[in-house]
N, C-alpha and C positions, 0 to 999 in steps of 0.2 A: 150431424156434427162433423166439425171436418178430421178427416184420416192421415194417418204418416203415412208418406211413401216409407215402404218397403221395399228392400234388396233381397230378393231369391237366390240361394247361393249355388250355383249352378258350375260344374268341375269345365274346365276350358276343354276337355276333351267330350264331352256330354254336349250333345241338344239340346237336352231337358232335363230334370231333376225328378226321381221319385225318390219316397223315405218313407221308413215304417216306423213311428213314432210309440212310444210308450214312455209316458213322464206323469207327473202328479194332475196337471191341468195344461189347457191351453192359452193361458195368459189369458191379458184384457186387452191387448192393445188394439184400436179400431188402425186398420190398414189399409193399403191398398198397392197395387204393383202391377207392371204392364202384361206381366205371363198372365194367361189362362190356368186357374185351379179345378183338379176335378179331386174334392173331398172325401171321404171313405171312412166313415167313425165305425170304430169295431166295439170299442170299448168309451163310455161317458154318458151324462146328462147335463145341461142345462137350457140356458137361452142364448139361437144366435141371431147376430146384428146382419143383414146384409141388405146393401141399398138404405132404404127405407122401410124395411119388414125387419118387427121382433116373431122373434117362432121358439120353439121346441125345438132341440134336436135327442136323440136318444140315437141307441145303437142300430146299426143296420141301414143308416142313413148314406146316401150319395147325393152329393152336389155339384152341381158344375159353373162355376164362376167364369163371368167374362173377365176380358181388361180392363184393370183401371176400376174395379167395381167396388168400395169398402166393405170388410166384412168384421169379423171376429167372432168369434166361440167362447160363450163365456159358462165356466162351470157352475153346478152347483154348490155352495157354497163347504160342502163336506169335502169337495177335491183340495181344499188351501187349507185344510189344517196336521198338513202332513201327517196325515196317514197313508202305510205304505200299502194298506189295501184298497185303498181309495185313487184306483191312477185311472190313466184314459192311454185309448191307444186309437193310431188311427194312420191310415196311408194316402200319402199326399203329392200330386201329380202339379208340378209346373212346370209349362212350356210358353215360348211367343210364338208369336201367331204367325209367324215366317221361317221360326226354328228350322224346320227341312227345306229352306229355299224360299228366296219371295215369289218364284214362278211357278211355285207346283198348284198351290192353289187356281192359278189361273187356267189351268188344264181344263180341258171340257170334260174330263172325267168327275171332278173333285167340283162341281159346280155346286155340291150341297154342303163343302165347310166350311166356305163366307156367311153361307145362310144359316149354319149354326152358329159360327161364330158370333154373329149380330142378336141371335137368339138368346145367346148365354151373357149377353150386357145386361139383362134383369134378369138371371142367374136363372138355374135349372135345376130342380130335383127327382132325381132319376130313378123312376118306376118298373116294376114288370119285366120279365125277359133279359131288355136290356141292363139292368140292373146286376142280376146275377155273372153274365157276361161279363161286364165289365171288371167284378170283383176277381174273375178267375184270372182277363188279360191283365189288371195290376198289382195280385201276386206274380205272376209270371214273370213281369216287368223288374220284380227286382232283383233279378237274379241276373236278369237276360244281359248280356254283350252284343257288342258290335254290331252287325246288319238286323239280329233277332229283336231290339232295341227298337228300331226305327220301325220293323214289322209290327210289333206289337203297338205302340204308337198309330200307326194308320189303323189298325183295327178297331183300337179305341174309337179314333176321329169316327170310324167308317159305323159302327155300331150306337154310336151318340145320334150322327148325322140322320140315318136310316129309319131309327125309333120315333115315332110319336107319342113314347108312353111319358112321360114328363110333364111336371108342373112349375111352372111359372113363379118364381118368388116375388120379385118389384114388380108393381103398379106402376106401369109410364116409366118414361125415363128422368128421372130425378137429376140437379143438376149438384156435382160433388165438386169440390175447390180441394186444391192441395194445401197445405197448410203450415204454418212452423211449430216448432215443437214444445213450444210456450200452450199453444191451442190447445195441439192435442193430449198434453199433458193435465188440463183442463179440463178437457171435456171426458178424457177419462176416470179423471176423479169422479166427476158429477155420473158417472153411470154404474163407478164399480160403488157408490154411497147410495145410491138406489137400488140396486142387486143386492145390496146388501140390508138394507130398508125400508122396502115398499111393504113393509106388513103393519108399520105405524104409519099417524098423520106424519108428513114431511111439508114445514111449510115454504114456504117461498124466501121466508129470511134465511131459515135454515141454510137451504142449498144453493143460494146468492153466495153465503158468508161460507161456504164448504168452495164456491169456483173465484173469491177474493174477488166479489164485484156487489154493487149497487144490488136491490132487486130491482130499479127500472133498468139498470145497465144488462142484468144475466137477460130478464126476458125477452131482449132485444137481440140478445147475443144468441140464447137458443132458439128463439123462432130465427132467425136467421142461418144461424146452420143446419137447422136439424128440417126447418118448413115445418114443423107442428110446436105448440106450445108446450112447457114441462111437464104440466098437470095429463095431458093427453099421452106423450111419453110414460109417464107413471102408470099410467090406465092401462096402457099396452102390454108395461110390465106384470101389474096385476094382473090380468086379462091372460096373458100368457103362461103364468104360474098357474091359475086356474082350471084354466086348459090342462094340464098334464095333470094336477089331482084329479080331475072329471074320470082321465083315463083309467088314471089307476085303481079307479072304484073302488075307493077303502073310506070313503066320507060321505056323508051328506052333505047335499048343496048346500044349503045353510049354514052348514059349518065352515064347509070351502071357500064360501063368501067373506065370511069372517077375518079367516087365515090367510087371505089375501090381502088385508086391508082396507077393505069397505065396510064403510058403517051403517048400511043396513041392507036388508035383502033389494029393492024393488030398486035400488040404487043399482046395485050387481046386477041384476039384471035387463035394465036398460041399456047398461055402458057395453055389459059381455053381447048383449043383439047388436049395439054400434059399430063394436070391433068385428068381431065374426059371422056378423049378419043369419046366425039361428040363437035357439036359446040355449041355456047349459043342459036340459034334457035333450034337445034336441042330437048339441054336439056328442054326449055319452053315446044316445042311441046311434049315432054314425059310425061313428070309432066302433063300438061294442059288435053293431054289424058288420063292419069290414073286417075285425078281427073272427067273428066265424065262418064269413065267407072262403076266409083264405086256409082256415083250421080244415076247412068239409074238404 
């Protein structure tokens, strides 16, 4: 779908911007902007958008967004009904990619933070060692002034750059348009009306008549922005809702299937092998064992 540029508000005496955020949710709006994001959710659940990958995010999570790369964070739907115990919090780093100079990168020193930099275009989610690091140098960061500022900044770069412990979020490089705000105004409807309804049939008149277009006109409109059809988007949603009750093992597959909005099991289970390439026992026993691994 296509994104709004976004404005990073960043103080004229600042290189870059951090914030520690604590609010009810994190919007819907699909975005995008020329800094560098490196994410930090302390507090939330839901599904985020970035590139072309739907996923889970929960607490404890680090991101690192390239330029220009659309994202957004979309809550569960308990974060919009104003309750005040229900918020999210999370610490949020942007910088451009020349903030300290356009010639520093070109140093023979620093010759690994073009090659991160290009690495974090299909976004990066930051594991192991470097993970925990990071969380201490971006509390640190917001206290910091003057020259301690710009130190902690290189350390980051220098601790991203350095780690191999990271995963990959987009598949290839996808190609994104900017857009006017008629679009994305549009195409936000059609995804906050599926987050918020992927547990019933939705059918194709439906969510035509939800973006005020034809159904031959929307499918043409979303396989063109999005490169996958609606029905497949839907799946992804399902798919990903899924996903996080497998984890939370409080259900039966069967039931999980249900609750997601499939109508019948061998159906769920075709589409969650298409998307995630194992099966739903498979993904539990994955997760279940990673989570004792790291317990022992």
């Amino acid at each position: 779908m296509k994104p709004l540029f976004h404005k990073v508000p960043v103080k004229l005496e600042s290189s870059f911007s951090i914030r520690h955020d604590t609010k009810p949710n994190f919007g819907n709006i699909w975005h995008y902007h020329p800094e560098l994001e490196l994410h930090y959710i302390i507090r939330g659940e839901g599904v985020r958008f970035i590139g072309d990958n739907i996923s889970n995010f929960s607490p404890g999570e680090i991101v690192f967004l390239g330029e220009n790369l659309p994202h957004t964070w979309r809550c569960k739907e308990e974060y919009f009904q104003n309750n005040p115990e229900m918020e999210v919090e999370a610490m949020v780093l942007h910088f451009l990619p020349d903030c300290l100079g356009k010639f520093l990168w070109t140093l023979p020193e620093a010759y690994m933070i073009p090659k991160l930099y290009e690495k974090a275009k299909s976004g990066l989610i930051i594991q192991g060692p470097a993970k925990e690091k990071i969380i201490q140098l971006m509390y640190s960061a917001l206290d910091a002034t003057n020259m301690d500022r710009i130190i902690i900044l290189l350390s980051i770069l220098k601790t991203l750059a350095e780690s191999d412990d990271h995963k990959t979020i987009v598949n290839g490089q996808s190609a994104f348009y900017q857009s006017n705000e008629s679009d994305t105004l549009r195409l936000n409807k059609v995804c906050n009306y599926t987050l918020a309804n992927y547990k019933k049939d939705i059918t194709l008149e439906e969510i035509a008549a939800i973006s005020n277009l034809s159904v031959t006109s929307f499918c043409r409109y979303f396989k063109l922005m999005t490169k996958k059809t609606y029905y497949d988007f839907l799946i992804e949603i399902r798919i990903s809702h899924a996903c996080r009750s497998l984890i939370e093992d409080k259900l039966p597959t069967e039931v999980i299937c249900f609750d997601c909005g499939f109508n019948n099991v061998s159906n769920f289970y075709r589409h969650f092998k298409k998307v995630t390439g194992i099966t739903p026992l498979e993904y539990k026993r994955k997760y279940l064992n990673k989570v004792k691994h790291h317990a022992a």
